[in-house]
N, C-alpha and C positions, 0 to 999 in steps of 0.2 A: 504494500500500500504506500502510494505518495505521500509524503511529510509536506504539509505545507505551512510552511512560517513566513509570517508577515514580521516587516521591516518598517521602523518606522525611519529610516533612514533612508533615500533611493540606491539600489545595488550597486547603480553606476559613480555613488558617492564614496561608499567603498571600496572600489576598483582603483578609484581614483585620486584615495588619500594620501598626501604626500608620506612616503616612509622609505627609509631605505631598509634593505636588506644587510640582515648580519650573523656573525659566524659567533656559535659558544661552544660551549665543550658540551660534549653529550652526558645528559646529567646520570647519573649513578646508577637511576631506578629504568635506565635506559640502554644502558651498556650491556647488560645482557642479548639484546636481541639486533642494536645498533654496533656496538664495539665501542673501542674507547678515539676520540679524535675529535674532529671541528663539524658542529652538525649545523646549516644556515638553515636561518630561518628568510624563506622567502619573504616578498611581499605579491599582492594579490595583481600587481601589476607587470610582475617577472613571470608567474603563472599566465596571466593571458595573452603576452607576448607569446611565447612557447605555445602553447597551446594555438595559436594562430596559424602556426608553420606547419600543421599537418593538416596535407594537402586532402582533398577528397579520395575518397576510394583506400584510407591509409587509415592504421588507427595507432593510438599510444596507452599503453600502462602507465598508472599513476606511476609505477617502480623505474620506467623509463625517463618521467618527468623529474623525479624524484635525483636520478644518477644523473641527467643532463643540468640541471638546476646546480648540484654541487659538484661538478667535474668545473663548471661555467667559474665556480665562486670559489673555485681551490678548499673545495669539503671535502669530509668523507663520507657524508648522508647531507640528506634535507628531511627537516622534521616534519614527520608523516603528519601529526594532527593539524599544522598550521597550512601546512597542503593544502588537506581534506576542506579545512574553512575555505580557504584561498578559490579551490576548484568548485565549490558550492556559491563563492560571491561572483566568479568567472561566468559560471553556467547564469543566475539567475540574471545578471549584467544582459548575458548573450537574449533572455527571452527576453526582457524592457524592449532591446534594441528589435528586436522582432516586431513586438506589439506596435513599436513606433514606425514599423514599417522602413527600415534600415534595412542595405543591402548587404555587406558587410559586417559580417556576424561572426564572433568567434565561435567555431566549430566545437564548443564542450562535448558534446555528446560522442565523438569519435575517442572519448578520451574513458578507458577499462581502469577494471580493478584490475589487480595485479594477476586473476587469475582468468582473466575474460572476462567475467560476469559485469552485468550491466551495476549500476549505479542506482543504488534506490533513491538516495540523497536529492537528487539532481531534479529539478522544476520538473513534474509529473510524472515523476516516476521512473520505473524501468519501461513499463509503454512507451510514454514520450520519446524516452532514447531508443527505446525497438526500432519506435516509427522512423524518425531518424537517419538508423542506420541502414532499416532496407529500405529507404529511397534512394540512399548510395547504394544501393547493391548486395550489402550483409546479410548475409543469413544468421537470423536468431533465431537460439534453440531456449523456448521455454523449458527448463529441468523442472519447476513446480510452481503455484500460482507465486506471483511477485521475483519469481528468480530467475532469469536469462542470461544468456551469454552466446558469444560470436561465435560462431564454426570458425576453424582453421583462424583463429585472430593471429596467432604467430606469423603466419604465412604473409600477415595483410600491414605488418608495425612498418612507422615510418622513421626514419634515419632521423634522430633530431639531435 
């Protein structure tokens, strides 16, 4: 089921708030599953740059975004949760600009979980992103109500 939260902020106020990106040491209760090194924390505006660069017909793992974002900022990770925010303020940024009838939309929806599966997070759901992707061509395979994922995504990831 879609999650839908209202902002009393506009998304695209978010996207667009001045902040730079920076680097900490990955904190303790983190190190087990990150390791020990420089983890950046993006800004939501590094996120939809990236995420702009994959092209149609191509898709990206957060895990991808994730290693291009701290390869990009000399890290050794980017921290998953401020991601996760990041790509949630990118996606609902992307549907305003929709509703506004903008041509020029950042592509969220080409953008997986680390294991295929869609995104329930994301402005209407894992439907929304179904529909989405098989308009580009993707095949989604519902595994059970609310859970989807790409045939062959590996085959289909874009160089970022």
């Amino acid at each position: 089921m879609a999650i839908k939260w209202k902002s009393k902020t506009p998304w695209w106020q978010k996207l667009e708030k001045p902040q730079e990106a920076r680097a900490v040491e990955v904190p303790p209760r983190m190190q087990k599953t990150w390791g020990r090194g420089r983890m950046l924390i993006a800004t939501p505006r590094l996120v939809d740059e990236l995420v702009s660069r994959i092209p149609k017909g191509k898709l990206a793992t957060v895990a991808q975004l994730m290693g291009r974002l701290a390869r990009d900022h000399h890290c050794d990770t980017t921290c998953p949760m401020t991601t996760g925010i990041f790509l949630r303020i990118v996606a609902e940024t992307a549907e305003e600009d929709m509703a506004a009838g903008r041509k020029r939309i950042t592509p969220y929806w080409r953008v997986l979980k680390t294991d295929g599966s869609l995104n329930e997070k994301y402005p209407g759901g894992v439907n929304r992103q179904a529909g989405l992707l098989k308009s580009e061509g993707h095949k989604v395979l519902f595994t059970r109500p609310g859970k989807a994922r790409v045939e062959d995504y590996e085959t289909r990831r874009a160089k970022l």
